[in-house]
C-alpha positions as CSV (number, residue, x, y, z in Angstrom):
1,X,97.5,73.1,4.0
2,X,99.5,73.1,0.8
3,X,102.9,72.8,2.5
4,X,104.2,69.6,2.6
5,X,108.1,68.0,3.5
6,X,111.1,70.5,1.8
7,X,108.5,73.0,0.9
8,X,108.5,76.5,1.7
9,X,106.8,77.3,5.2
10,X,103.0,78.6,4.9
11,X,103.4,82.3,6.4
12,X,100.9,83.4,8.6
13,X,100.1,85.4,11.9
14,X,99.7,84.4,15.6
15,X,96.0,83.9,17.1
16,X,96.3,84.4,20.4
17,X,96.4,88.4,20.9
18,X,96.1,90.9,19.1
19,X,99.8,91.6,18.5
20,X,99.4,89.5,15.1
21,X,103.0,88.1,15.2
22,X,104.2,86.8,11.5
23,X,104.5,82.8,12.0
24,X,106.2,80.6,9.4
25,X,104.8,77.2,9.6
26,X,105.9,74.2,8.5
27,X,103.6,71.0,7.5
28,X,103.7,67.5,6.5
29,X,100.7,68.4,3.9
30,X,98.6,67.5,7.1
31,X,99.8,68.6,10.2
32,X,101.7,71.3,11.7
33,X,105.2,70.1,12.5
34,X,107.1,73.2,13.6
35,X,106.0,77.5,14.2
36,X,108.9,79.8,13.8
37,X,108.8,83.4,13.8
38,X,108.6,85.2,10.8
39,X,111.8,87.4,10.4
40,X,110.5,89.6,7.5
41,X,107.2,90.4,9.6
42,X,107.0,94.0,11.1
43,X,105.4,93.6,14.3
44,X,107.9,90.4,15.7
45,X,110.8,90.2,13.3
46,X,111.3,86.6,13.9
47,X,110.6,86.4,17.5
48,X,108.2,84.7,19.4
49,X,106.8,84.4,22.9
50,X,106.0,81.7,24.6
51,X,102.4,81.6,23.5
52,X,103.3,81.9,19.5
53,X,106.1,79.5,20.1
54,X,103.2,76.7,21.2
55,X,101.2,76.9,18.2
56,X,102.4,73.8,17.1
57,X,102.0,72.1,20.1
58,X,98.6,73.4,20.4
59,X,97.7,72.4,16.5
60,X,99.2,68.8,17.1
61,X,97.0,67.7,20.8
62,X,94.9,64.6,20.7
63,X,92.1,66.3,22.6
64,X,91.7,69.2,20.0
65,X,88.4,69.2,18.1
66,X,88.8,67.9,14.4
67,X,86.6,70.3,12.7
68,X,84.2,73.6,14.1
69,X,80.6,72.0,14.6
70,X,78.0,73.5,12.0
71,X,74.6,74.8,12.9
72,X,72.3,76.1,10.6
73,X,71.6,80.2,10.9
74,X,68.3,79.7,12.2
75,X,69.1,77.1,14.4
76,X,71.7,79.6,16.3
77,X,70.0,82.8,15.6
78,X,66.7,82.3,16.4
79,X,66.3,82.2,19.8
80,X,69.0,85.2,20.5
81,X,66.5,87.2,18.1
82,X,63.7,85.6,20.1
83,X,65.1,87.1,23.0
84,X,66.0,90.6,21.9
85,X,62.6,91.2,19.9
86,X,60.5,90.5,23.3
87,X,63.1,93.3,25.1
């Protein structure tokens, strides 16, 4: 994330419905310190429920995953194709 302290917060939208919620979010240059609403988005104007207001929290726990896991495509897609050709 490019944000970093007395920087402008990264503007964004919320991932947990399909609302998409404007977030403002504000970073050390690594983590995610605080998630505010967006007051100049559309669909919130600033506000947040409960779930947008614990992005931050959610970004910042010790049990989250540090990156996606990679898997090569034909690793992953063969045996769904496997399956579906023999159909």
């Amino acid at each position: 994330m490019a944000a970093g302290p007395g920087s402008e917060p990264v503007r964004t939208v919320g991932s947990y419905c399909g609302v998409g919620c404007g977030l403002a979010v504000e970073t050390d240059g690594r983590q995610v310190r605080k998630v505010s609403g967006d007051k100049a988005h559309p669909a919130n104007g600033g506000r947040l429920c409960t779930k947008g207001a614990t992005h931050a929290d959610m970004m910042a726990r010790s049990s989250r995953s540090p990156a996606a896991k990679r898997w090569p495509w034909c690793a992953s897609g063969s045996p769904a194709a496997t399956r579906s050709l023999k159909r």
